[in-house]
C-alpha positions in Angstrom: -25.0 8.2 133.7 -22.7 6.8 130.6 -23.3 3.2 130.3 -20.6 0.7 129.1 -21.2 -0.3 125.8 -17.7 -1.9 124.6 -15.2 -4.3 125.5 -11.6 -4.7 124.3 -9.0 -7.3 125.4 -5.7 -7.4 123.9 -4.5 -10.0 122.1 -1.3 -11.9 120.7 -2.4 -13.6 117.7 -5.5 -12.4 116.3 -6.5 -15.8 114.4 -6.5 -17.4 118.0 -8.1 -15.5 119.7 -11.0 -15.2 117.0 -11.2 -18.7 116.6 -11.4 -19.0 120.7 -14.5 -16.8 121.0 -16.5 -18.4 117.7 -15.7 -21.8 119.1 -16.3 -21.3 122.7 -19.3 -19.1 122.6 -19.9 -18.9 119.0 -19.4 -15.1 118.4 -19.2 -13.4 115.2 -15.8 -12.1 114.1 -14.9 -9.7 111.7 -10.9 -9.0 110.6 -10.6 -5.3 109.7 -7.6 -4.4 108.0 -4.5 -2.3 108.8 -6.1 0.6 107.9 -8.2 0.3 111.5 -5.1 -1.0 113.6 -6.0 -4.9 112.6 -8.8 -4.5 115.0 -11.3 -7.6 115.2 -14.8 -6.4 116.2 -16.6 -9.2 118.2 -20.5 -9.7 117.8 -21.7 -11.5 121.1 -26.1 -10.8 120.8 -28.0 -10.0 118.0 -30.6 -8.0 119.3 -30.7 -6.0 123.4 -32.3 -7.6 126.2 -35.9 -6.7 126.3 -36.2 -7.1 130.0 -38.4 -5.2 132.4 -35.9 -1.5 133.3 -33.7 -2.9 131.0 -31.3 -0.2 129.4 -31.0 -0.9 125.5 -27.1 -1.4 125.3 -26.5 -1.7 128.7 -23.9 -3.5 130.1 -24.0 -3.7 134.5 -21.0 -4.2 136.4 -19.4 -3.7 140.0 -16.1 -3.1 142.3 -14.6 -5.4 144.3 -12.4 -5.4 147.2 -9.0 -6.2 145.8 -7.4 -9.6 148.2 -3.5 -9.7 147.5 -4.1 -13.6 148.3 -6.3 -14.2 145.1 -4.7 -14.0 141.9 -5.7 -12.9 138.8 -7.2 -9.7 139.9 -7.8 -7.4 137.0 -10.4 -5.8 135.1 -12.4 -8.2 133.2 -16.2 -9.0 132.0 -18.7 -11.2 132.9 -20.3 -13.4 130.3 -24.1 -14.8 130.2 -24.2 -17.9 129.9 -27.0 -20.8 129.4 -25.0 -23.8 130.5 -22.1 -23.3 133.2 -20.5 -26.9 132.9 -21.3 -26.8 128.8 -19.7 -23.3 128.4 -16.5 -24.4 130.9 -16.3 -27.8 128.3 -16.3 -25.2 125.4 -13.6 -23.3 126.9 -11.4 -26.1 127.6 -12.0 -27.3 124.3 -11.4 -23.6 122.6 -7.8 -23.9 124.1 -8.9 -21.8 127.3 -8.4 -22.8 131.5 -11.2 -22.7 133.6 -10.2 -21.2 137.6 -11.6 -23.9 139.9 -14.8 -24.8 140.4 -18.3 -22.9 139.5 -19.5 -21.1 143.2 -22.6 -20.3 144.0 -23.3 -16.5 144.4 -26.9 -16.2 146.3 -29.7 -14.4 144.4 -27.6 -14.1 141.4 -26.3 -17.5 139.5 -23.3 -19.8 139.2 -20.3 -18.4 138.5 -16.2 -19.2 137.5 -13.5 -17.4 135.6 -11.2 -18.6 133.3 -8.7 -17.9 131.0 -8.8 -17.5 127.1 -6.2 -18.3 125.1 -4.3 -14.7 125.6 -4.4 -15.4 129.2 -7.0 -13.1 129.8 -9.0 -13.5 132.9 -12.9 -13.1 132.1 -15.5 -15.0 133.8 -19.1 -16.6 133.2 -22.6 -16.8 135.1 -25.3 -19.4 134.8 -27.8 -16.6 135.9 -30.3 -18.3 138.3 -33.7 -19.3 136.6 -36.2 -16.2 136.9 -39.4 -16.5 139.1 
């Protein structure tokens, strides 16, 4: 099994969006030049979770059952977080737009999506304390 290692989103003004993820969730940016297509390589963790059947590099994800009522259904990520209602403050702050209100997903954590600056639609989770 090939793990997912990687995410890209696109973006409309590189600056921005940088600026967005360092002040939001204060990521590491890096600006490389035209030479690699004016990529911008995000850091989000400094070391891999050390969990019990943890995968070093890992990232888990799922399928869901598309609903032509919701909108905003596209690929995305889902992004740890410590703090849901600190993290949705940073987000507004950052220039972003939280989707509603956090929900409760049983067993798992607290949960909303939002918007970054590009309009991408990610979402966070408030994982639910372990024990």
């Amino acid at each position: 099994m090939d793990p997912v290692v990687h995410f890209e989103f696109p973006y409309h003004d590189r600056e921005r969006i940088a600026k967005f993820y360092q002040s939001a969730f204060g990521w590491k940016t890096e600006m490389l030049g035209p030479e690699m297509g004016n990529y911008v390589l995000a850091t989000t963790a400094t070391e891999d979770s050390r969990a019990d059947g943890a995968v070093r590099g890992a990232i888990n994800g799922g399928f869901f059952a598309h609903d032509p009522k919701m909108p905003g259904q596209v690929p995305s990520v889902v992004i740890g977080v410590q703090d849901i209602a600190r993290s949705m403050a940073a987000v507004k702050n950052a220039g972003g737009e939280v989707l509603g209100e956090p929900m409760d997903i049983p067993g798992v954590g607290r949960y909303v999506a939002f918007y970054d600056t590009e309009r991408n639609r990610i979402s966070m989770l408030q994982p639910n304390p372990r024990g």
